[in-house]
N, C-alpha and C positions, 0 to 999 in steps of 0.2 A: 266433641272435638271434631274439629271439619280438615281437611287434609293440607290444608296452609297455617297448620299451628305452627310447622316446624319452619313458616318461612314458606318463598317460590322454590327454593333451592330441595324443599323438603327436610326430611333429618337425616345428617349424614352423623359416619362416625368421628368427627372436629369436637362433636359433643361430652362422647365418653370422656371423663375426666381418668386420673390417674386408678388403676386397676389394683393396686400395690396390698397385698395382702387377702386379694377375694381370687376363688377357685370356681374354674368352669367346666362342665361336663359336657362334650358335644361328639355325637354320633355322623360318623359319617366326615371322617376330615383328610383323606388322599388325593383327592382333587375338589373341583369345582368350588362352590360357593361355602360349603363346611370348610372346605382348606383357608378360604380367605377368610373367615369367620374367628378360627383360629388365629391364623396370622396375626388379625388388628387385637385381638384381646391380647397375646404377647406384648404386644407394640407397646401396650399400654400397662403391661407389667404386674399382668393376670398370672394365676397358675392355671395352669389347662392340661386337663386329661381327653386323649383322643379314645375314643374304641370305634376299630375300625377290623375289619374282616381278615386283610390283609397284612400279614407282619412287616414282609419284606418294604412296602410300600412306606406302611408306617415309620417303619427306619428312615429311609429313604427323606420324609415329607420333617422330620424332626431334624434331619442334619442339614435339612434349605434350611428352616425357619432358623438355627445357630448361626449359619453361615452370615442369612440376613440379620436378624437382629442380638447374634452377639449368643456366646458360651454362655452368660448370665442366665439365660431364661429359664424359665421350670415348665416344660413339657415334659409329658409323659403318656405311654399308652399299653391300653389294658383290651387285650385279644376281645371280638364278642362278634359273633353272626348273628344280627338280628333272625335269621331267619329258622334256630334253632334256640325253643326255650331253654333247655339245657345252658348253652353258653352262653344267655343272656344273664341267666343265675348267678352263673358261677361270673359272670362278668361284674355284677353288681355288688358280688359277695367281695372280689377284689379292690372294687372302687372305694368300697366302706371300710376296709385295711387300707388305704394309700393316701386318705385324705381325709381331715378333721373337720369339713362346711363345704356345703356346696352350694355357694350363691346362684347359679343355673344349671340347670338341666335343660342343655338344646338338642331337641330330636330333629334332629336334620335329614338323617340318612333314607334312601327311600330308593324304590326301585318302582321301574315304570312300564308298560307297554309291552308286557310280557306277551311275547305272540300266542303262542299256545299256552294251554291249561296246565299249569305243574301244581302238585301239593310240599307242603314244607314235610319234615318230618316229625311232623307232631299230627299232619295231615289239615295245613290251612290251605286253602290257596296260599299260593304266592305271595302276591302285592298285598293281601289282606294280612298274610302271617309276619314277613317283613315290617310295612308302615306301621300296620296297627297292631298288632300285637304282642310285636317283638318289644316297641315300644312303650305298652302300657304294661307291660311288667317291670319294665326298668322304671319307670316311673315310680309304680306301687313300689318294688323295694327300694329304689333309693329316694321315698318319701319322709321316710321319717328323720334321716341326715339334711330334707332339705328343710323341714319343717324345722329342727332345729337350727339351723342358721339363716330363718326368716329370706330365704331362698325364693327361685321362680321355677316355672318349667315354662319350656319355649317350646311350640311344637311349631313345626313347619310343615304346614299343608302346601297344597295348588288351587288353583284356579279351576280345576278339573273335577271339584267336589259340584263343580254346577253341570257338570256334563250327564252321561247317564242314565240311571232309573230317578236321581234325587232320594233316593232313599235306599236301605237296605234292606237287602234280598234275603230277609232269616229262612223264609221255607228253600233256599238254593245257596248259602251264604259262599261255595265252594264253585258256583256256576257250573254245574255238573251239565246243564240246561244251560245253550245259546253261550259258552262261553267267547267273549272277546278282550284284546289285552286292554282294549279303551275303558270299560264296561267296568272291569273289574280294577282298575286303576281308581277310576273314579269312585266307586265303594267306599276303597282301602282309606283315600284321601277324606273323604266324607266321613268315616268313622274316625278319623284321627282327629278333624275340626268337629265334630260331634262333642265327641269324648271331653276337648276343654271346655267345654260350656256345661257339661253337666259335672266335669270335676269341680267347677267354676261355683256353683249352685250347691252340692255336695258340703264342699266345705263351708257357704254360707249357714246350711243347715245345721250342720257340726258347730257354728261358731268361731272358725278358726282361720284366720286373720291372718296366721304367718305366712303364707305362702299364695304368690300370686302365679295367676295359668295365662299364660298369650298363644293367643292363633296368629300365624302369617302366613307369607307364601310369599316366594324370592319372584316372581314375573317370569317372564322369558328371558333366562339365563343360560350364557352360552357354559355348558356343565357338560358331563359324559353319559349323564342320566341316561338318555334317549340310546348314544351309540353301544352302549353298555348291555340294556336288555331289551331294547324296540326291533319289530322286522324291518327287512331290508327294504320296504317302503320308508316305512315309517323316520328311518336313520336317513335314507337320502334325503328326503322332504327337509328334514330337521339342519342336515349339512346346507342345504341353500339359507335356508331361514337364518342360519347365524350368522352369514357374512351380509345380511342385510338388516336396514335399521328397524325391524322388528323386533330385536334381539339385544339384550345389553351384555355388559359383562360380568364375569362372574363373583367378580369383588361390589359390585352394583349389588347384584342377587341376594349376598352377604347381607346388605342393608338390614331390610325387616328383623331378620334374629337378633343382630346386634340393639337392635332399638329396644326388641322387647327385653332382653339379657340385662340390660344397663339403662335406661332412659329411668329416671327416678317418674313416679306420679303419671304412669301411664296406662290409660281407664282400659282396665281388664276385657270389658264386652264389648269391645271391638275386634275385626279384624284388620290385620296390617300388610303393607305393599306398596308394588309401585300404584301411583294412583294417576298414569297417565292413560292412553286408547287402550281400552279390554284389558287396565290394569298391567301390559306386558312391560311397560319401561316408564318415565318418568319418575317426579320426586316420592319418596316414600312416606305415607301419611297412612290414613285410614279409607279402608275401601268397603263399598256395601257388600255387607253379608245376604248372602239369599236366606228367605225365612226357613226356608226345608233345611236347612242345619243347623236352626237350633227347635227342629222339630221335639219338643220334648216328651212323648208317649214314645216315639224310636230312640230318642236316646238313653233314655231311662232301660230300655231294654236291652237294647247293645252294651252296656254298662253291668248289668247282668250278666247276660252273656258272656262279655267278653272275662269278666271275675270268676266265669264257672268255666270256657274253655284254657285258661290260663293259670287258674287254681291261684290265683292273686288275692288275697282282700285286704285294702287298704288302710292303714290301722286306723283311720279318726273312722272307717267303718265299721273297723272289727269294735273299738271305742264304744259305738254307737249300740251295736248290739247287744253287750255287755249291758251297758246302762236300760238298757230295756228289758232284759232279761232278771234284773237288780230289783227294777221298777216291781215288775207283774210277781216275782217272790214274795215279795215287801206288801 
């Protein structure tokens, strides 16, 4: 698929057809690109669960979208900090009481440009405990709700997985050594677009068809990412950058997850975005993936990894083991 399937125009959300009956899971919906994300799946008559950090906020972002599109709608949101397993748990443990299918799983939420070195309290780094780990727990437990309703997961990378070392840092994965918020940004983002292509591959080996994984990344979207957790360089830089056409908006940004959320027959081993100059803005299509992310001896092991620092295992793995264990009795 070349980045003019969807037209000059790219693929906008004109395409989603009526939503009416299917439920959406997505991280990260108090501003920016996750709030507009939200917004159009309402529009279109979606149920949507937000979990997002902040309650008050969350209130706040559910009595706009009424206002806009009407008391009818079925939002709802369920408390989670990516950045502590704990209430990712119990986040997911609520999700799977509140709703009966989850046609997507969109991992939006993400924190960026963390100036100094902080650990979660499970003791990740930051950006790596947030993006990717926070993530790929909620994933693993609410796999098997999406598995039964022949579900997606959407994850949302950056552009910033080509920045860096290109790879992960297992002998330093905490940047205890040379840490920078760029550095370890780019990791976190790296292991999150890792991670679908080997869940991608995973379940090809499993044999199991229901469930399809997309990478993207929203471009340069004017979002709060940056003024949220970047240094005081870094947020000035980022304040010029948005009032200039380097930068689009943040219902633009929106694009890529909605496509992959909803676009019927869309080839899994791509990645998606704008696919104008360095990918920051134009139509949204398919962009070239660098081969170091779907480096497969790294990813295979961060996969590992990430299953033994998260105490995760995903059942068509747990499946797997079983049957192999069956196998060598036998």
């Amino acid at each position: 698929m070349n980045q003019n399937t969807f037209g000059k125009q790219g693929w906008t959300p004109d395409r989603i057809k009526s939503l009416q009956g299917k439920t959406y899971v997505i991280t990260g919906t108090t501003s920016g690109t996750g709030y507009e994300a939200a917004r159009i799946l309402l529009s279109r008559g979606a149920k949507v669960v937000m979990l997002n950090r902040n309650a008050s906020k969350s209130e706040e972002v559910m009595a706009t979208y009424k206002k806009e599109l009407g008391d009818g709608i079925d939002v709802s949101f369920v408390r989670m900090d990516l950045e502590e397993q704990a209430s990712v748990k119990k986040a997911a443990a609520e999700v799977l009481e509140k709703v009966t299918r989850v046609d997507a799983l969109i991992c939006n939420a993400a924190i960026a440009q963390v100036p100094k070195q902080k650990l979660t309290v499970d003791g990740f780094e930051s950006q790596l405990g947030v993006n990717h780990y926070g993530h790929f727990t909620l994933q693993g437990l609410l796999f098997p709700l999406i598995e039964k309703s022949k579900g997606r997961i959407v994850v949302v990378g950056s552009e910033g997985y080509k920045m860096g070392l290109k790879t992960i840092k297992f002998d330093d994965m905490n940047w205890d050594r040379d840490y920078t918020g760029n550095d370890a940004y780019s990791q976190s983002k790296l292991a999150q677009i890792m991670t679908v292509y080997e869940l991608q591959d995973r379940l090809m080996e499993a044999g199991n068809t229901a469930v399809k994984v997309y990478a993207c990344h929203p471009g340069a979207s004017s979002t709060s990412l940056i003024k949220t957790s970047g240094s005081l360089m870094t947020r000035f830089v980022w304040q010029l950058m948005k009032i200039s056409p380097l930068v689009q908006s943040a219902e633009k940004g929106a694009y890529p997850m909605l496509m992959c959320a909803t676009e019927p027959n869309l080839d899994q081993t791509a990645f998606y975005g704008p696919t104008g100059r360095n990918y920051w803005t134009g139509p949204v299509g398919e962009c070239k993936l660098e081969p170091h992310a779907k480096d497969k001896p790294v990813a295979a092991k961060l996969w590992a990894l990430s299953e033994k620092e998260t105490g995760i295992t995903w059942r068509f793995e747990a499946e797997k083991q079983s049957n192999m264990l069956k196998k060598d009795v036998a």
